[in-house]
C-alpha positions as CSV (number, residue, x, y, z in Angstrom):
1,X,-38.0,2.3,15.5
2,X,-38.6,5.2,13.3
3,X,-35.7,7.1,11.8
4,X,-35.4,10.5,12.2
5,X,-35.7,13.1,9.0
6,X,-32.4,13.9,7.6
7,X,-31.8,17.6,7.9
8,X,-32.3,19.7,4.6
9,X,-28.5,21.2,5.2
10,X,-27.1,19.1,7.5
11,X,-23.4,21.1,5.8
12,X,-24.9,24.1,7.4
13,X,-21.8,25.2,9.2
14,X,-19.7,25.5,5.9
15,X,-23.1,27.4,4.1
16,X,-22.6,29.8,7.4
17,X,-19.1,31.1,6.4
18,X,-19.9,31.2,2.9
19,X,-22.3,33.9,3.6
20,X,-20.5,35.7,6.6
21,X,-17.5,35.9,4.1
22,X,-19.9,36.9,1.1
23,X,-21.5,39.5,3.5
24,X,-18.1,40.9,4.3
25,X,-16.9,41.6,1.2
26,X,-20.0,43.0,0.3
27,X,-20.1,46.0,2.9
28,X,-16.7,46.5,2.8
29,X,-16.8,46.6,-1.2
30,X,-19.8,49.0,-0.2
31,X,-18.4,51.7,2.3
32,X,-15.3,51.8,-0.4
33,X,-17.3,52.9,-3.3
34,X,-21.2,53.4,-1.9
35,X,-23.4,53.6,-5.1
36,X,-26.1,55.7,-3.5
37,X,-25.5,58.1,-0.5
38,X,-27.2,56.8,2.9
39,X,-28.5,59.0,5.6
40,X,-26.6,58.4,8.9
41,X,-23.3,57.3,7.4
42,X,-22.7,55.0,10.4
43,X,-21.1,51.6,9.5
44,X,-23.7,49.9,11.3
45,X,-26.2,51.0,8.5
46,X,-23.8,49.5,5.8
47,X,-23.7,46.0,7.6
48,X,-27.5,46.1,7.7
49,X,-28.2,46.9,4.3
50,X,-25.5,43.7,3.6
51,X,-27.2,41.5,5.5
52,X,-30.6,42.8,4.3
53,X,-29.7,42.2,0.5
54,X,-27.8,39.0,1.2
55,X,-30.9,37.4,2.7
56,X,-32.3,38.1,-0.5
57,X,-29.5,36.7,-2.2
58,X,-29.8,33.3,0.0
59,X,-33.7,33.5,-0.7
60,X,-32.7,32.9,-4.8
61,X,-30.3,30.2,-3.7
62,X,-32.3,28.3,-1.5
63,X,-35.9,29.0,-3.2
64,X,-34.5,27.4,-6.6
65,X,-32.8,24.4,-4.9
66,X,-36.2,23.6,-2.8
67,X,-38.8,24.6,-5.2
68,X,-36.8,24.2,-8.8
69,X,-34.4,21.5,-8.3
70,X,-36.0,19.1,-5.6
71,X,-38.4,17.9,-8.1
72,X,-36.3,16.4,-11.0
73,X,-34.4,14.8,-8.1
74,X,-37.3,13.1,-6.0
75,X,-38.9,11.8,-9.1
76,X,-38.5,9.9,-12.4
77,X,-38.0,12.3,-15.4
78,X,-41.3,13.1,-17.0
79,X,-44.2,15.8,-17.9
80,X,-45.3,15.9,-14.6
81,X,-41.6,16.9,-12.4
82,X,-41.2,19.3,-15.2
83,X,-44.4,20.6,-14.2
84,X,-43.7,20.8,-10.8
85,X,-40.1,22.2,-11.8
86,X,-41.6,25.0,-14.0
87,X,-43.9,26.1,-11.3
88,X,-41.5,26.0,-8.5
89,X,-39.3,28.2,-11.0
90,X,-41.8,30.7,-11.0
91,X,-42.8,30.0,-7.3
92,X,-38.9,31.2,-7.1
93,X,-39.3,34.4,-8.7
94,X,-42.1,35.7,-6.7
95,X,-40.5,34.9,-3.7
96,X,-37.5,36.2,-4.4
97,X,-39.3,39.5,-5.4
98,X,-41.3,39.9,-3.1
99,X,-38.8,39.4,-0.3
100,X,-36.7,42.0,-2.2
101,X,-40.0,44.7,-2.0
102,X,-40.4,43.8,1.1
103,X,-37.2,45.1,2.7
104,X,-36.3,47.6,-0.1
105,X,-40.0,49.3,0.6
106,X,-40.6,48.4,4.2
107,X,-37.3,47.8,6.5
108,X,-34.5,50.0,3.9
109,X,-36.9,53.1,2.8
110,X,-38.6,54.2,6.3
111,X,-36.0,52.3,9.1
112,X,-32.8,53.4,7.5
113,X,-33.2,56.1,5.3
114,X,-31.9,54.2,1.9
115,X,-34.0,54.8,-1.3
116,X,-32.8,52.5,-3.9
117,X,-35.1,54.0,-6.5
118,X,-35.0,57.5,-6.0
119,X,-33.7,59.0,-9.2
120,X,-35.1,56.2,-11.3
121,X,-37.9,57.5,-13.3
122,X,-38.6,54.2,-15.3
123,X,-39.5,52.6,-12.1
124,X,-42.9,50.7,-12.4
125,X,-43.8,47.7,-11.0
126,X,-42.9,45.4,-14.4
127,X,-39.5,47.1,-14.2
128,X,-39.3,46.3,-10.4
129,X,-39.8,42.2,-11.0
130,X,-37.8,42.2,-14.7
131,X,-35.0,44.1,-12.6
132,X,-35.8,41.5,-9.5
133,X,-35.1,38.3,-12.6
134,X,-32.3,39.7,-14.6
135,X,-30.3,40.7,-11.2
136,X,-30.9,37.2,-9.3
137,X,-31.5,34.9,-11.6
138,X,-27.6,34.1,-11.4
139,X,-28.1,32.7,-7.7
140,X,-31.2,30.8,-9.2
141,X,-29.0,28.6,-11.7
142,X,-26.4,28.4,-8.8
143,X,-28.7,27.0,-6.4
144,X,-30.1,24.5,-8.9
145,X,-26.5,23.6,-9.7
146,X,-26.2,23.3,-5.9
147,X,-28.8,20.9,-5.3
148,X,-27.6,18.5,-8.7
149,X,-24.0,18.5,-7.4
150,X,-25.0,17.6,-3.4
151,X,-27.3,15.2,-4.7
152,X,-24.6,13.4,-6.9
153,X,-22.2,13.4,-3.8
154,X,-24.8,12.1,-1.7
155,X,-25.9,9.6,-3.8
156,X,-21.9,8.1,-4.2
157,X,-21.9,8.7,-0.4
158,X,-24.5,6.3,0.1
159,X,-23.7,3.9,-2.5
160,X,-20.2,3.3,-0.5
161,X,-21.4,3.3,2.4
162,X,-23.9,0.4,1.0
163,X,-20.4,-1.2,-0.2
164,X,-18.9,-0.8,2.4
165,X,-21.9,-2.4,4.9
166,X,-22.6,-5.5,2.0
167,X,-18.5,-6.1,1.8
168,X,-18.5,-6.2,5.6
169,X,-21.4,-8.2,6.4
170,X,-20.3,-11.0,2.9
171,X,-16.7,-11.4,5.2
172,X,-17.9,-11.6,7.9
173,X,-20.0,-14.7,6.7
174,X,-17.3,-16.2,5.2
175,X,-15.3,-15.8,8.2
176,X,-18.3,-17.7,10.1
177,X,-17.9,-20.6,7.4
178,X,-14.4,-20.9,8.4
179,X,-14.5,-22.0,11.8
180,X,-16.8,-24.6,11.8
181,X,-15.8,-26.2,8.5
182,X,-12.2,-26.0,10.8
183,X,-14.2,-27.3,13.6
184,X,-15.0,-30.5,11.8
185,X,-12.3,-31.6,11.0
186,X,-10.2,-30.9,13.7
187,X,-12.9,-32.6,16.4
188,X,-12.8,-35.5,14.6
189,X,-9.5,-35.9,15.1
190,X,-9.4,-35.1,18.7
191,X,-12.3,-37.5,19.1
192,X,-10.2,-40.3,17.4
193,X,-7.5,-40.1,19.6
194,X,-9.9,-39.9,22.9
195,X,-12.0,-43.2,21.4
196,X,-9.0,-45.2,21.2
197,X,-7.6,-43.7,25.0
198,X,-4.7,-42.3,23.3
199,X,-2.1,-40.1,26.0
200,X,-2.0,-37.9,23.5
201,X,-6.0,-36.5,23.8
202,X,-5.3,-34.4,26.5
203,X,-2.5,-32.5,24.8
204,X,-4.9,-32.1,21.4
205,X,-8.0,-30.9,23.6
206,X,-5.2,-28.5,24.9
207,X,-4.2,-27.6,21.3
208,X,-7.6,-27.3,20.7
209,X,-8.3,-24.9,23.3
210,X,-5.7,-22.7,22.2
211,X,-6.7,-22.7,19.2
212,X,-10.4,-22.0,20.0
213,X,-9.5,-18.8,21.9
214,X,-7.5,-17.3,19.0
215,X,-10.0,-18.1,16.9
216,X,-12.7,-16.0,18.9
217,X,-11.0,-13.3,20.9
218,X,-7.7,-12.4,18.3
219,X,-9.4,-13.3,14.9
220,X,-12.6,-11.2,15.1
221,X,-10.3,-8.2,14.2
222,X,-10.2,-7.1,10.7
223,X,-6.2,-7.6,11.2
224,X,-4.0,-9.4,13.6
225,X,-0.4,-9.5,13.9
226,X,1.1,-12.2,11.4
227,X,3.4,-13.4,14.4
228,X,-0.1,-14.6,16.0
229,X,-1.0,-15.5,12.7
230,X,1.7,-17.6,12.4
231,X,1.2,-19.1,16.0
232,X,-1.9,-20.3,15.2
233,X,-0.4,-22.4,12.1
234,X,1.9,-24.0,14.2
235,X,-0.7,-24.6,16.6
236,X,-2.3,-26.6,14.0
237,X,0.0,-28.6,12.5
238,X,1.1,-29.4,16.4
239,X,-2.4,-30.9,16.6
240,X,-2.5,-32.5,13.2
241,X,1.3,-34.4,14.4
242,X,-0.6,-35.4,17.7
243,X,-3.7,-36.7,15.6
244,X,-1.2,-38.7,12.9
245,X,0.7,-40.5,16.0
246,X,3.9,-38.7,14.7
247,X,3.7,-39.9,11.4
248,X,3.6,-36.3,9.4
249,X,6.2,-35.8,6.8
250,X,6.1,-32.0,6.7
251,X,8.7,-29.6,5.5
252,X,7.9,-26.7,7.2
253,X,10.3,-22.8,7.0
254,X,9.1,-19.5,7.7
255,X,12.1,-17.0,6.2
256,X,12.2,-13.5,6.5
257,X,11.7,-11.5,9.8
258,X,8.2,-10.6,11.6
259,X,8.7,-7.1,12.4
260,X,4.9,-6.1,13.3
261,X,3.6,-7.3,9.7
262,X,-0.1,-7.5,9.8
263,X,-2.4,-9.9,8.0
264,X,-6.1,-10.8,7.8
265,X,-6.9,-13.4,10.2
266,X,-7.4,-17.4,9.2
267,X,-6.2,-16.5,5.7
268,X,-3.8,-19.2,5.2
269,X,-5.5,-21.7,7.3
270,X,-7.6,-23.2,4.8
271,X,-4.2,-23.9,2.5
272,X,-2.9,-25.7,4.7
273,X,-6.1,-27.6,6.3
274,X,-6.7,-28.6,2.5
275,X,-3.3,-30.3,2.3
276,X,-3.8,-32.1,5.5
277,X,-7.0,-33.8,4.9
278,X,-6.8,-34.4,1.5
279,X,-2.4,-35.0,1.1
280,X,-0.6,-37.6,1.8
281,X,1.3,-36.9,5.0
282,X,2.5,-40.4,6.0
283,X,5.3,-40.8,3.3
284,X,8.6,-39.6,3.9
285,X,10.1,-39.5,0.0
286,X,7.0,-37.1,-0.3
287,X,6.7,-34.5,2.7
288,X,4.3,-31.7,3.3
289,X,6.1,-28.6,2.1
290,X,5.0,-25.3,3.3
291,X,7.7,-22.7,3.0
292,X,6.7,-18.9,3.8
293,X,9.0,-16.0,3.1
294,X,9.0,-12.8,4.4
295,X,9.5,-9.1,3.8
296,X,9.0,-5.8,6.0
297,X,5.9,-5.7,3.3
298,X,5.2,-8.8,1.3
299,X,4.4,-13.1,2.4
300,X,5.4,-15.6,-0.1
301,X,3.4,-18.5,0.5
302,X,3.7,-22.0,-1.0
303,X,2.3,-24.9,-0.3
304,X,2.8,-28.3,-1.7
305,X,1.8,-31.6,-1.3
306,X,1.1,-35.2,-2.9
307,X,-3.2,-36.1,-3.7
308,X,-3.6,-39.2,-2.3
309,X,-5.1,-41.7,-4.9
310,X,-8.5,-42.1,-3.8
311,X,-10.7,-38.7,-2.6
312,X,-13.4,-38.6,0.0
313,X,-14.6,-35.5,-1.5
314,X,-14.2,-32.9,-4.0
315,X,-11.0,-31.1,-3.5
316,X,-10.7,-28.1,-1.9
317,X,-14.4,-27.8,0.0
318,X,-15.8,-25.0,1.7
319,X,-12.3,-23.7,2.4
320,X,-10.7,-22.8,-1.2
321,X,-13.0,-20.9,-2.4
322,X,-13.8,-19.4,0.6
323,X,-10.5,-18.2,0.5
324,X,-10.0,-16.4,-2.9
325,X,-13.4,-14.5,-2.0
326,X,-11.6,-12.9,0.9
327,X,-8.5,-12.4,-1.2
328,X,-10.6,-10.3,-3.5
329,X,-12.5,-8.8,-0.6
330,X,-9.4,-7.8,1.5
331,X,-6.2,-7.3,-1.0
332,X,-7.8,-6.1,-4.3
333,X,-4.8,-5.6,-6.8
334,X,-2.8,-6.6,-3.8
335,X,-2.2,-10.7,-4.2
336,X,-1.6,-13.4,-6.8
337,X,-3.0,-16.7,-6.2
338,X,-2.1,-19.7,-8.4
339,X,-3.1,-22.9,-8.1
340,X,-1.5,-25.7,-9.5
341,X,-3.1,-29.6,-9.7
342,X,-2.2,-32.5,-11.4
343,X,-3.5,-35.8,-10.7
344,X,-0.2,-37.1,-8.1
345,X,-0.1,-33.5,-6.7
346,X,-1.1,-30.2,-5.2
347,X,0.1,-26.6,-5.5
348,X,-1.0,-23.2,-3.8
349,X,1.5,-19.9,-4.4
350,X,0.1,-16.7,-3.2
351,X,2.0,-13.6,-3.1
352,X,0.6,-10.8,-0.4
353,X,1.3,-6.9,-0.2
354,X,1.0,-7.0,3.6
């Protein structure tokens, strides 16, 4: 599908007012002190002779951003948009003159009566377009001026908005690595416990479940409440003590109070999925310790646990530094992650501005 032109002026409604206020306080600034005298003194004649010269005015805006401006931003410096910018300059000028002849000679003179040039006896026609330069040449500059600072705006616009679409479309990625990296691990365990007929594999598939539908209704939101968030933990380590046959050593406190604190969802899961797959959870001298603390604005999380002495796979996986990417993604200048290893053990501290 094609897309459909942008619009020249798509601020148009703002460029409206500018003039109807730049037109007012012209007549008005007029009928107080009128430089010439005007046959048929009625106001409507003032607001016509306004409009009339402020359409000339606009022509000197608009002409210069088009025709002056429009090249040095559409192409790559050079000889040949200077060209192009010289002759729209002088493409400007004539344009601007000749709508200014044009209603001074033809609409002002014989429609309404007004002579602007009727006790000036150095008029000639170099006069006329010198005059037509020198008096509008300020509206030139600010309509080049115009076009640079709308172009700069537009250009920052975009580039956020390109931000903005690549940040979106990287978490949302990374948020698609989560689950099934989760996925694995947890199935595995589930199918363990149905291999070897356990009574416990209904109540896991159950867990599961649960689990499953947080994971796609709730956590497809860029933020869920930490409550749920917090839910879902206990969900997993539920299924993790059905999966270990009751033999998980975990120290597990949430202090604080949830008051409607928000969070990003599946942030802390990968802390704590790291600890249980590659921790030791089986001895009792050295538990699991997960301890959360809580403010109406701020999470302290830490998480620690014993390496057991032989790894399956590099620590951390998919999941670790999954994680920090959407800690720089989602709490810029807003979090402080350490994490601590040693070869016997295993330490994650994070600090969130909720």
């Amino acid at each position: 599908m094609m897309a459909g032109r942008p619009r020249l002026f798509p601020e148009w409604p703002v460029h409206l007012l500018v003039w109807a206020l730049l037109l007012v306080k012209n007549v008005v600034a007029t009928l107080d002190a009128p430089s010439h005298p005007v046959p048929k003194t009625a106001v409507l004649t003032y607001w016509l002779l306004g409009l009339g010269y402020l359409l000339i005015t606009a022509t000197a805006f608009y002409a210069s951003a088009w025709l002056v401006a429009r090249p040095l931003l559409t192409r790559a410096w050079g000889w040949r948009p200077l060209s192009w910018m010289a002759g729209g300059l002088l493409l400007a000028l004539l344009l601007i003159t000749g709508v200014r002849y044009g209603l001074e000679f033809h609409v002002f003179k014989p429609l309404l009566g007004f002579d602007n040039y009727g006790q000036n006896t150095a008029f000639t026609a170099q006069w006329y377009v010198e005059n037509s330069v020198r008096y509008y040449f300020d509206y030139v500059l600010y309509g080049v001026l115009y076009a640079f600072v709308r172009h700069h705006l537009l250009a920052e616009q975009r580039r956020r908005e390109t931000q903005q679409a690549n940040t979106s479309a990287e978490l949302t990625f990374l948020r698609s690595q989560l689950n099934p990296h989760f996925l694995f691990n947890t199935i595995n365990d589930v199918y363990a416990l149905v291999y070897q007929k356990s009574d416990a594999a209904p109540g896991a598939l159950l867990k599961l479940s649960e689990l499953l539908r947080y994971m796609l209704h709730e956590a497809r939101h860029d933020r869920v409440p930490l409550s749920r968030e917090l839910d879902y933990l206990d969900g997993l380590m539920e299924l993790q003590r059905l999966g270990a046959k009751g033999n998980l050593h975990l120290d597990y406190q949430v202090r604080g109070t949830l008051n409607g604190q928000t969070i990003a969802p599946l942030l802390l899961v990968s802390f704590v999925e790291n600890a249980f797959k590659h921790g030791v959870l089986s001895d009792a001298a050295r538990p699991v310790t997960l301890h959360l603390d809580l403010t109406a604005t701020a999470l302290d999380f830490c998480l620690h646990n014993a390496k057991q002495a032989q790894q399956k796979d590099q620590l951390g996986g998919i999941g670790l530094p999954n994680v920090r990417r959407r800690l720089a993604l989602l709490y810029p200048a807003r979090h402080t992650l350490t994490v601590t290893e040693s070869p016997a053990d295993f330490q994650v501290t994070l600090h969130l501005d909720l």
